[in-house]
DRENMARZA-793413 format. One record per residue (C-alpha): x, y, z. Coordinates in steps of 0.05 Angstrom, whole numbers, plus 32768, in hexadecimal, padded with zeros to 4 digits. Each point is the difference from the previous one (the first is absolute). Last residue first. Example, Ala and Ser with C-alpha at 12.3 -4.5 7.8 and 13.67 -1.06 7.14 Angstrom:
<pts>
81117FEB808F 7FE57FBB800D 
</pts>
This chain:
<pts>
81A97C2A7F53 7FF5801D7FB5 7FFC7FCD7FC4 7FC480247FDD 803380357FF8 800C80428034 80468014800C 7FF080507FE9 7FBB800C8005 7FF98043801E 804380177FE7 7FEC7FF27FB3 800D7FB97FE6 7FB67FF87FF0 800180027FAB 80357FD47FE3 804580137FEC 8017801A804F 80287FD38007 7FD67FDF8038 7FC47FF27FCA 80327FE47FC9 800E7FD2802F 7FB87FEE8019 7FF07FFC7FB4 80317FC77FF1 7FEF7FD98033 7FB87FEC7FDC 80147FFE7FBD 80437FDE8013 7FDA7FC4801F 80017FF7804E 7FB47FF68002 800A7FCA7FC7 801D7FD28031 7FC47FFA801D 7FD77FEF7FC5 80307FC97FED 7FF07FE28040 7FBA80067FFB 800E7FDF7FBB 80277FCC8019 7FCB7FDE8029 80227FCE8028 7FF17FB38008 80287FDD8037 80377FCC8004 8034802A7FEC 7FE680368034 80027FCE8044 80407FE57FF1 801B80427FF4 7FE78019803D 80107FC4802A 804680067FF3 80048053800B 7FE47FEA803D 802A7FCE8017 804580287FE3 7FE68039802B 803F802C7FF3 7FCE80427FF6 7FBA7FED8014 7FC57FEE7FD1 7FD6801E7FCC 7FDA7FDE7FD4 7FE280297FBC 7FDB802B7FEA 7FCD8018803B 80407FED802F 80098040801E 7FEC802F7FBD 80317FD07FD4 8032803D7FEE 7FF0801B8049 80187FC4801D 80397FF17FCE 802280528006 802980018048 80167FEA8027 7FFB7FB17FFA 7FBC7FE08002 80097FCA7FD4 7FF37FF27FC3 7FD27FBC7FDB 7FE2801E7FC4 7FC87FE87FC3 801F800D7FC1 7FD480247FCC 802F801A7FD3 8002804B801B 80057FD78044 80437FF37FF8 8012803E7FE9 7FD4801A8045 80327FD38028 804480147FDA 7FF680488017 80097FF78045 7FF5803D8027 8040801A802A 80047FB38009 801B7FD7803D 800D7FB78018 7FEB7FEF7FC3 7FDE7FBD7FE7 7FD4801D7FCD 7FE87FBB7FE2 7FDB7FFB7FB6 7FD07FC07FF3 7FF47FE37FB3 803E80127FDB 80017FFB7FB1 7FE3804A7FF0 80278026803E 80447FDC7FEA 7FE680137FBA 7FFE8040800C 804880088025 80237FF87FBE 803C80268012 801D7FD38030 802A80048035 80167FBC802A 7FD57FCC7FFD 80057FE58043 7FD97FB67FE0 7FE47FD2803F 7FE57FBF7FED 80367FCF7FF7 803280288028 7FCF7FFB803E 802A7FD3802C 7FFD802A803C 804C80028004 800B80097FB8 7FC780417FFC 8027801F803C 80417FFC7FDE 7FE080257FC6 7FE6802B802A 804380128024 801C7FFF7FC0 7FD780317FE3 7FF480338043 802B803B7FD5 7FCA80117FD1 7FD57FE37FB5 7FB17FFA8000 7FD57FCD7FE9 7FE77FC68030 7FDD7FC17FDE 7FE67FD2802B 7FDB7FC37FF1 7FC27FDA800E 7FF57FB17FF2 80077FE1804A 7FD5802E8028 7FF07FF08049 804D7FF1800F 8017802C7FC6 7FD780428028 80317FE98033 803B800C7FD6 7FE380397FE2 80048020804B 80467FF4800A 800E80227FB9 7FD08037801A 801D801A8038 804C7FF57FDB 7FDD80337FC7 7FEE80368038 800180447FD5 802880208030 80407FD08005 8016800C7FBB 7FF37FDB7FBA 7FDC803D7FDA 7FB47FEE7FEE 7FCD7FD67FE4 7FDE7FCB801E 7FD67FC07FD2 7FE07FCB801B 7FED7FCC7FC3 7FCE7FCB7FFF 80047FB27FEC 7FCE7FF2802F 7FDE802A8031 7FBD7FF77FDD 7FD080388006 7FFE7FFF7FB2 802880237FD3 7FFE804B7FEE 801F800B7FB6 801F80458010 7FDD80437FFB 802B802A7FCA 801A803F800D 7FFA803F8019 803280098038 7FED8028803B 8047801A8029 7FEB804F8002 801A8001804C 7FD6801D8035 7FF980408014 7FF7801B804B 800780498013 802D8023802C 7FFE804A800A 7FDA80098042 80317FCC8019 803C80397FF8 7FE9801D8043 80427FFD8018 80367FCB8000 7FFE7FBD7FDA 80097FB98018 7FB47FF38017 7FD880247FD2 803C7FDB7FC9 7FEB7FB88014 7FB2800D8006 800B80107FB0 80227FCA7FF1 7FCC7FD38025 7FCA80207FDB 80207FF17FBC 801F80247FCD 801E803F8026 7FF380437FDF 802480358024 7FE680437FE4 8019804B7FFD 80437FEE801A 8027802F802C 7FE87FCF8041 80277FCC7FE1 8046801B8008 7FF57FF78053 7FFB7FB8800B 801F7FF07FBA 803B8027800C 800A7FD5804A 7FEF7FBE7FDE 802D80067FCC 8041801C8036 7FE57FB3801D 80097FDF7FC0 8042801F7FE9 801C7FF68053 7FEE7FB67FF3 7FD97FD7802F 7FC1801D7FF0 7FCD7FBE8010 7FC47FF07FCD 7FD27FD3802B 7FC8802E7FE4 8013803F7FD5 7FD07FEC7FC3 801580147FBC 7FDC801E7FCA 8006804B8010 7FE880377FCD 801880408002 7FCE803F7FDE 802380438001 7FE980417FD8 803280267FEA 80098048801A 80137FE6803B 8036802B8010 802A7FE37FC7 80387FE4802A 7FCF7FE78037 7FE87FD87FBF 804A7FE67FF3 7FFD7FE78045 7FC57FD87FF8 80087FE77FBB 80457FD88022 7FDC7FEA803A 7FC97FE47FD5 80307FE47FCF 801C7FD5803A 7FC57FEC801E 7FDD7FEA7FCB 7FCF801E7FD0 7FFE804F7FE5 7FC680297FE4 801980417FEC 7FD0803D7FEA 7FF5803A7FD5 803F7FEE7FDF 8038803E7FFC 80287FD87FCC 804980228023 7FF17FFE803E 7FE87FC38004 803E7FE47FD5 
</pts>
């Protein structure tokens, strides 16, 4: 197919389809320009597998042919300085994920923690830390009476939520959604949004959240939610499988006034309009993807 359209340039995302662009591209002598993205973070990830680990040897040495390894959060990017061969850190740059949703600010109560909703969004799996913060909602319920859950998101670690909800006695206020296409108006109705992961490549679901005006509670998993929130500027940060913590953090931010247009403001830096351009930039379809600037955006590390 490359071969055969001839495109100026290829901009591939994922592992997978990176490997795959990569050795067509050695194919073609280069005469394509080569832009992979990577949105996944390497951390606590174990190759058990001889697929995974022949992965990790192709990627090691398959990614100094690109012409730019964009990573989407600082993290990511220390990740593949540190698991790739040669000098191929001089071609890594740092973009984050177009994730800002325009939309409309929600009705923003009072600093009341009553009758308030927490609201986390994601696949039901291990990393994103839902068990963490089901045994944390249970002591936000001791300080908190009139607050509820709602968790949307569909994965293999249902039943073992659900059993967890039965045993903490939260099925009255805890909702696992499943997937839903109307994700607006889970952003629109809820008054608090959680990160509870135990790791992001960047965390897109945090700045959608805050595209509404939803003040955040994250942790600081590797990698993405401290450098989404600027290290707690936007939001409180606390330790991955703190179930304390992550308690007193949503207790504390249901019961406190946020300004939802700084953090609508925020969330905006990660708009479309302003990623957009750094793409087009390291494809060589904006001005200042020449040798001497190649890997440079306003996202560089």
């Amino acid at each position: 197919m490359i071969k055969q359209r001839k495109p100026v340039a290829v901009l591939s995302f994922m592992p997978y389809a990176n490997l795959i662009s990569l050795i067509a591209n050695v194919g073609l002598r280069k005469k394509t320009r080569l832009v992979i993205s990577e949105h996944l973070t390497i951390v606590g990830y174990e190759c058990t597998g001889l697929m995974d680990k022949c992965k990790q040897v192709f990627r090691r040495y398959l990614y100094q042919t690109s012409d730019v390894i964009v990573a989407v959060s600082g993290g990511v990017a220390d990740d593949l300085r540190r698991m790739l061969a040669g000098r191929v850190s001089e071609k890594i740059t740092v973009i984050y994920n177009p994730c800002f949703i325009p939309g409309e600010i929600r009705n923003v109560p009072g600093p009341s923690g009553t009758g308030k909703t927490v609201l986390a969004v994601g696949r039901l799996c291990q990393d994103k830390g839902f068990d963490v913060l089901l045994r944390a909602f249970a002591q936000v319920r001791l300080s908190i009476a009139d607050v509820r859950l709602t968790i949307a998101g569909e994965g293999p670690n249902r039943i073992e939520l659900e059993n967890l909800i039965g045993e903490l006695g939260l099925s009255h206020c805890v909702r696992l959604l499943g997937f839903t296409n109307d994700i607006r108006s889970l952003y629109r109705d809820a008054d608090l949004f959680v990160c509870s992961s135990r790791r992001e490549g960047f965390g897109n679901v945090i700045v959608e959240a805050m595209s509404f005006g939803l003040p955040v509670v994250a942790t600081r998993c590797p990698h993405g939610p401290e450098e989404i929130l600027a290290g707690g500027q936007y939001g409180l940060l606390v330790s991955v499988d703190d179930v304390r913590g992550l308690a007193n953090a949503i207790v504390e931010s249901l019961t406190s006034a946020g300004d939802p247009q700084m953090q609508i403001a925020r969330a905006r830096e990660f708009s479309l309009n302003e990623i957009g351009d750094r793409y087009l930039e390291q494809v060589g379809l904006l001005g200042g993807a020449d040798e001497g600037q190649r890997g440079r955006t306003g996202y560089s590390t």
